[in-house]
C-alpha positions as CSV (number, residue, x, y, z in Angstrom):
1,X,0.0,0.0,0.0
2,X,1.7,3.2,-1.4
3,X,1.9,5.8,1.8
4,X,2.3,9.7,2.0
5,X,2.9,11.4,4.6
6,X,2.1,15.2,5.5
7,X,3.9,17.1,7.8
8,X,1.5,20.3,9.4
9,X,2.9,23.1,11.6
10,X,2.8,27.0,11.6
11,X,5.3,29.7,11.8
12,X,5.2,33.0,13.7
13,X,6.1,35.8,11.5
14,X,6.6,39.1,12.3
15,X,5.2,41.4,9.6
16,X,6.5,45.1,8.6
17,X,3.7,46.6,10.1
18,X,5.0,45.4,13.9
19,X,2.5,42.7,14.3
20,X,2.7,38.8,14.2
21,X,0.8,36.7,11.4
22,X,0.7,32.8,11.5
23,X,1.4,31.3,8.7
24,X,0.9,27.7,7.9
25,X,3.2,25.3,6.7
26,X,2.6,22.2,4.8
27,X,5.5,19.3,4.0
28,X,4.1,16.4,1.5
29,X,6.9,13.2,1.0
30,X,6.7,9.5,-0.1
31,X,9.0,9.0,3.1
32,X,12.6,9.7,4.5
33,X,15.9,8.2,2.9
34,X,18.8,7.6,5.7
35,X,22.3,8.2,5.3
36,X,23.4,7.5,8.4
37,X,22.0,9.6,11.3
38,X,20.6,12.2,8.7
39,X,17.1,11.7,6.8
40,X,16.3,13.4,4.2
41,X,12.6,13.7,2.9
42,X,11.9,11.9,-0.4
43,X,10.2,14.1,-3.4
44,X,8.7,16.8,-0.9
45,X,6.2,19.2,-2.2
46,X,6.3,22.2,0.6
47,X,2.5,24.4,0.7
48,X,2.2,27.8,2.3
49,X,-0.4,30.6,2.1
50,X,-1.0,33.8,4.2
51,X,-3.8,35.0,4.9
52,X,-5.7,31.8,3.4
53,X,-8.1,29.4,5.0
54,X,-7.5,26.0,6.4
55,X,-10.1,24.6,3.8
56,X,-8.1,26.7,0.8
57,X,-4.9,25.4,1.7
58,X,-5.9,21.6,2.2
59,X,-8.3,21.9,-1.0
60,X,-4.7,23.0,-2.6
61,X,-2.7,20.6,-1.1
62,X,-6.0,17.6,-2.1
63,X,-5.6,18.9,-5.3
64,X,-1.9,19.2,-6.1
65,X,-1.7,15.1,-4.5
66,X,-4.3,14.0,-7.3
67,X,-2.4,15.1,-10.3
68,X,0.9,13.6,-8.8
69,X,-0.5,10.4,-7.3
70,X,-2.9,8.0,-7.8
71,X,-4.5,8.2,-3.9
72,X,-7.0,5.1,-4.1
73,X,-5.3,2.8,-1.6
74,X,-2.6,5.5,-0.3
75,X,-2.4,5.8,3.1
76,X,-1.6,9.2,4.4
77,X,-0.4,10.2,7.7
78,X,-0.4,13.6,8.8
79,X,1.9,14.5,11.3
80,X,1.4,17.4,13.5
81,X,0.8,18.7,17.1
82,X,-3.3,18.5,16.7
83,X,-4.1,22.1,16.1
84,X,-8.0,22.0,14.4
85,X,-6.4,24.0,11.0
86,X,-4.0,20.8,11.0
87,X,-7.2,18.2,11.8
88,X,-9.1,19.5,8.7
89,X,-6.7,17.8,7.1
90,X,-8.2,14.8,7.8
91,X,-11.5,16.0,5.9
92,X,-9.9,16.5,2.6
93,X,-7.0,14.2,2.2
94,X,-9.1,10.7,1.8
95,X,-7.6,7.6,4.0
96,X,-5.8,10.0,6.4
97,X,-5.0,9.3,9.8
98,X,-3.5,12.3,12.4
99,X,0.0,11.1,14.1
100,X,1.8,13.1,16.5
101,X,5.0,14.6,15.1
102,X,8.1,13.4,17.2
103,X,8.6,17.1,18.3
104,X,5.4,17.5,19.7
105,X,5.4,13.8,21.4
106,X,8.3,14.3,23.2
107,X,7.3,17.7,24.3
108,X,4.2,15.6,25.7
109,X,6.3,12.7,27.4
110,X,8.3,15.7,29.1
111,X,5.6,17.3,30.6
112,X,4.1,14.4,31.9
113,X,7.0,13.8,33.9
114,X,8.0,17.4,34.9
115,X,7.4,18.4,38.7
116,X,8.1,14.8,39.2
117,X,11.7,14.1,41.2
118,X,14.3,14.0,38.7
119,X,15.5,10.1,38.6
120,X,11.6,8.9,39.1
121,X,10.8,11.4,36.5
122,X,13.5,9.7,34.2
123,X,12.0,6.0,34.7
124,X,8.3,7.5,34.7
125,X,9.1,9.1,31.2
126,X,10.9,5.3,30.2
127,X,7.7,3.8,31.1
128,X,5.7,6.5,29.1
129,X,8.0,6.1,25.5
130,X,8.0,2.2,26.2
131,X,4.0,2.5,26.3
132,X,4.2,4.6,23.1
133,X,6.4,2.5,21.5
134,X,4.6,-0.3,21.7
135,X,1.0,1.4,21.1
136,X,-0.3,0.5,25.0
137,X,-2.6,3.4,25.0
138,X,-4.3,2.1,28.5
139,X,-1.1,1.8,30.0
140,X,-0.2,5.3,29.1
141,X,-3.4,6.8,30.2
């Protein structure tokens, strides 16, 4: 099963005028090629629009993916830290699932551990990737 995945996030910018605009970013590759320790994403497509909606940009996004690929049967993950623009994603790219990027997860697995003594906050936050890892949802909870 061919698979695509979509990375989502946003970028503050600070405009000419003094203020501060979010702009959304969009990353669309067939996967990541390693050399080593490095990745590098293979054939990315990178989307951004000021001042556009979340529906414009993922109907842009829809359509640019339908004249490259073929999506019947493509799985696409979309990886991101859950804001709502990034989870309309999930109503226009068809067989799309929403994934946690690995920034935002173990930003996550941190704070569920901070306040916590240091070396029980260490095996605590062990426990928690393990449970990740290995998709034990209960056992995270």
């Amino acid at each position: 099963m061919p698979v695509l995945h979509v990375d989502a996030d946003e970028d503050h910018v600070h405009l000419q005028s003094g203020k501060t605009a979010i702009v959304p970013l969009i990353s669309v590759y067939e996967g990541v090629d390693r050399a080593g320790r490095r990745g590098s994403c293979r054939n990315v497509v990178q989307y951004s629009r000021y001042g556009t909606s979340a529906e414009a940009l993922w109907e842009e996004v829809l359509s640019s993916l339908e004249q490259r690929y073929d999506l019947t049967g493509t799985k696409i993950y979309i990886h991101g830290d859950g804001a709502a623009w990034i989870k309309t994603g999930l109503e226009w790219l068809p067989n799309s699932r929403s994934v946690l990027d690995p920034y935002h997860k173990n930003k996550a697995l941190k704070q569920l551990v901070s306040g916590i003594e240091r070396k029980s906050g260490s095996r605590y936050e062990h426990l928690a990737r393990e449970a990740a890892a290995n998709g034990d949802r209960r056992y995270l909870e």
